[in-house]
C-alpha atoms as one frame of an Amber mdcrd trajectory, in Angstrom:
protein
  28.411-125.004  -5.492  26.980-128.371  -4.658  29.580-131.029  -4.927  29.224
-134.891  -4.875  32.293-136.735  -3.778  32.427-140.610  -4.114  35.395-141.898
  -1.400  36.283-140.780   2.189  39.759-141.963   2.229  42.373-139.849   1.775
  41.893-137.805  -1.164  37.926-138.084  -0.814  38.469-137.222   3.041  40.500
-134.294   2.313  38.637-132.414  -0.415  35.484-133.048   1.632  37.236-130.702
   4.031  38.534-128.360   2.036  35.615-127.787  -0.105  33.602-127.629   2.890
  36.110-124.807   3.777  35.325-123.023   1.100  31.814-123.043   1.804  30.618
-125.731  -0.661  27.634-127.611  -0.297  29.375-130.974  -0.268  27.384-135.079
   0.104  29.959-137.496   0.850  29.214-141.020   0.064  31.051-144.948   0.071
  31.082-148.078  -0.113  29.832-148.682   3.022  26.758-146.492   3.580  25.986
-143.110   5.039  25.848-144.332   8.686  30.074-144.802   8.379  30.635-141.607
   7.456  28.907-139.869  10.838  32.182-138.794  11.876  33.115-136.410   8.725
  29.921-135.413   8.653  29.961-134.182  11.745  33.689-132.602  11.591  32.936
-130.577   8.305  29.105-130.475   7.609  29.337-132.561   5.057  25.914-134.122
   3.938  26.823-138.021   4.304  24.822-139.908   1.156  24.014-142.377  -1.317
  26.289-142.657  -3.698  23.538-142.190  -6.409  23.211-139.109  -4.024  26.603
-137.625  -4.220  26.127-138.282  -8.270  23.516-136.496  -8.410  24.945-133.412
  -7.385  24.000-130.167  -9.473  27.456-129.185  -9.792  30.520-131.713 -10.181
  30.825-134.971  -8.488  34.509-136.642  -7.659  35.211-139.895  -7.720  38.205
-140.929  -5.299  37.477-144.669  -5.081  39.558-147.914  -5.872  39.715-148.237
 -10.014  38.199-151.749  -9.225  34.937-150.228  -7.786  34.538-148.383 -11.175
  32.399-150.798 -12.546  30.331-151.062 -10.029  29.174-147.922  -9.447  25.344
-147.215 -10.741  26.742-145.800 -14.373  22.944-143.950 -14.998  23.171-141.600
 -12.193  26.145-139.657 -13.427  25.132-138.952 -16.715  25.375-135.715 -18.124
  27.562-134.766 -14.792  30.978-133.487 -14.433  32.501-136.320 -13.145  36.352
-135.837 -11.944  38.424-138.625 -11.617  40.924-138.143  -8.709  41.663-142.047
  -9.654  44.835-143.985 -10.369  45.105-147.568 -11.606  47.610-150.196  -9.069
  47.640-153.622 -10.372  48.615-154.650  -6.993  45.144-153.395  -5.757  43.109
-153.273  -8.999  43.531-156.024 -10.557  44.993-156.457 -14.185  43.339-154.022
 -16.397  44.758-155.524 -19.688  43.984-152.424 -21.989  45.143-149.892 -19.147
  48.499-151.695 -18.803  49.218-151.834 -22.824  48.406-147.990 -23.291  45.372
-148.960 -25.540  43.427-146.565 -22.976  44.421-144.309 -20.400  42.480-145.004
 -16.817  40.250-141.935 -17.366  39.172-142.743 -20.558  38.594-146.483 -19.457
  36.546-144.686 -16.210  34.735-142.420 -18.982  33.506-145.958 -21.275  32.423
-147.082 -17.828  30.482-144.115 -17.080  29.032-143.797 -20.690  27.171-139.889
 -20.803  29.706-138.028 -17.873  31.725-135.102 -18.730  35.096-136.795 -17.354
  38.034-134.623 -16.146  41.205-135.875 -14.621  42.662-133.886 -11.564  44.119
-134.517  -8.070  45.465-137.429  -8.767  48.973-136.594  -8.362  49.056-134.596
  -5.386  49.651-136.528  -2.431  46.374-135.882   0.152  48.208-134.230   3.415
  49.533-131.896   0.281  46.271-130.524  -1.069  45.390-130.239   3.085  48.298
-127.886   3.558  50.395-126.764   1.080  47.670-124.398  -0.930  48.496-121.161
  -1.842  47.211-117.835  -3.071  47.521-117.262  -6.548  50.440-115.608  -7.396
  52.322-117.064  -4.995  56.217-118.082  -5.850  56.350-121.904  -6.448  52.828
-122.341  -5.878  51.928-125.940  -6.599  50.175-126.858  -9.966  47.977-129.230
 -10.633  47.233-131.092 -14.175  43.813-131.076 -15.692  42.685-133.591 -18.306
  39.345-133.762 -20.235  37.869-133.744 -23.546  34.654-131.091 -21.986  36.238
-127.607 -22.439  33.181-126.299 -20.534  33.848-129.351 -17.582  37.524-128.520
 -17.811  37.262-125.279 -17.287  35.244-125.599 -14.407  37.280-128.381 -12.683
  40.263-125.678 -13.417  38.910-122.981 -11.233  38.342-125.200  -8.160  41.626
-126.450  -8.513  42.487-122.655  -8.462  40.524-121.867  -5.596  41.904-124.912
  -3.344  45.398-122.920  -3.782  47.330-124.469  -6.946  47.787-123.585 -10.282
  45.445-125.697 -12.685  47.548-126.711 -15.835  45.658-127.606 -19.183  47.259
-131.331 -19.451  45.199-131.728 -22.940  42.556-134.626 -23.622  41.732-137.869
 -21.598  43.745-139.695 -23.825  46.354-137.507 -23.318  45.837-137.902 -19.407
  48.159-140.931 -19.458  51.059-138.323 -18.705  50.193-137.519 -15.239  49.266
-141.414 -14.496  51.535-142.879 -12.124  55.315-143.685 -12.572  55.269-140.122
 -14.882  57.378-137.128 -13.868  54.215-135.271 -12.987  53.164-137.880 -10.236
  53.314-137.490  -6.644  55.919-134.458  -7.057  55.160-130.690  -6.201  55.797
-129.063  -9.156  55.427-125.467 -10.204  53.303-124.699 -13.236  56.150-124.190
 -15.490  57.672-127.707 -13.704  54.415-129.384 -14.582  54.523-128.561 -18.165
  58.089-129.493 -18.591  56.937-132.990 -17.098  54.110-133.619 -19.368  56.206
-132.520 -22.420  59.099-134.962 -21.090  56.722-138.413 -21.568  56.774-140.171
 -24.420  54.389-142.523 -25.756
């Protein structure tokens, strides 16, 4: 596949390399500009880019950025793409997001009004990164990690589902964007290493 991915830090950083493992065509783009990300490029294979040029990839694109830069990202070059939002909203860093911080909207769905046109999916934004590096696991494995998957695109979901299969965890259908607000931080699903069964039990456990 040809995969976009917005962010070199740690999340960005690490499923560069792992979909690079796989054998993915990856472009890895930030903030900064393609020159800063020589280094990756040259440790995985990685295509450093634009970001309008990781958006533009044919297959999926993930965005592992700061909430804040949200806005600022060039909103026409993702439309119509399978955007997944590896995101997660700190006031501390972000800023207050009034209408994330009441529950009016979960972050993904306040990424998705942002980003008017993508097919947004939430995923990998409660593993921690040196996690997703190491601890992935055939299928079938005993306690395998699982991962939850939000979206309102069955077709995007699905999709976003069997990478998250392939990087060694067990994708878990966590329902709709606005249902995504149960794998946000502070939930039981955050930052933990669940099984599948575990990660279901967490969702089902938040209430609104």
């Amino acid at each position: 596949m040809r995969i976009g991915i917005i962010g070199s830090g740690h999340i960005g950083g690490t499923l560069t390399r792992r979909l690079r493992d796989l054998g993915h065509e990856v472009t890895v783009a930030n903030s900064r500009g393609p020159e800063s990300l020589r280094d990756l490029a040259a440790e995985t294979g990685a295509v450093p880019g634009t970001v309008e040029q990781a958006a533009r990839s044919d297959d999926f694109v993930v965005l592992a950025v700061p909430l804040k830069a949200v806005p600022k990202l060039p909103a026409s070059a993702f439309e119509g793409r399978v955007v997944v939002d590896a995101d997660n909203y700190y006031p501390q860093r972000d800023g207050s997001v009034p209408e994330i911080e009441d529950r009016s909207l979960t972050s993904s769905r306040w990424t998705a009004g942002h980003l008017e046109g993508a097919r947004v999916v939430k995923a990998f934004n409660t593993i921690q990164a040196p996690h997703l590096l190491e601890k992935g696991r055939p299928a079938g494995t005993p306690d395998r990690i699982a991962l939850p998957v939000a979206g309102d695109d069955a077709e995007a979901k699905r999709l976003v589902m069997e990478v998250v299969d392939a990087l060694g965890f067990d994708p878990v259908d966590a329902g709709t964007l606005d249902e995504s607000w149960r794998q946000q931080p502070e939930t039981p699903v955050y930052g933990t290493d669940r099984d599948a069964e575990g990660v279901r039990r967490g969702l089902a456990e938040v209430r609104p």
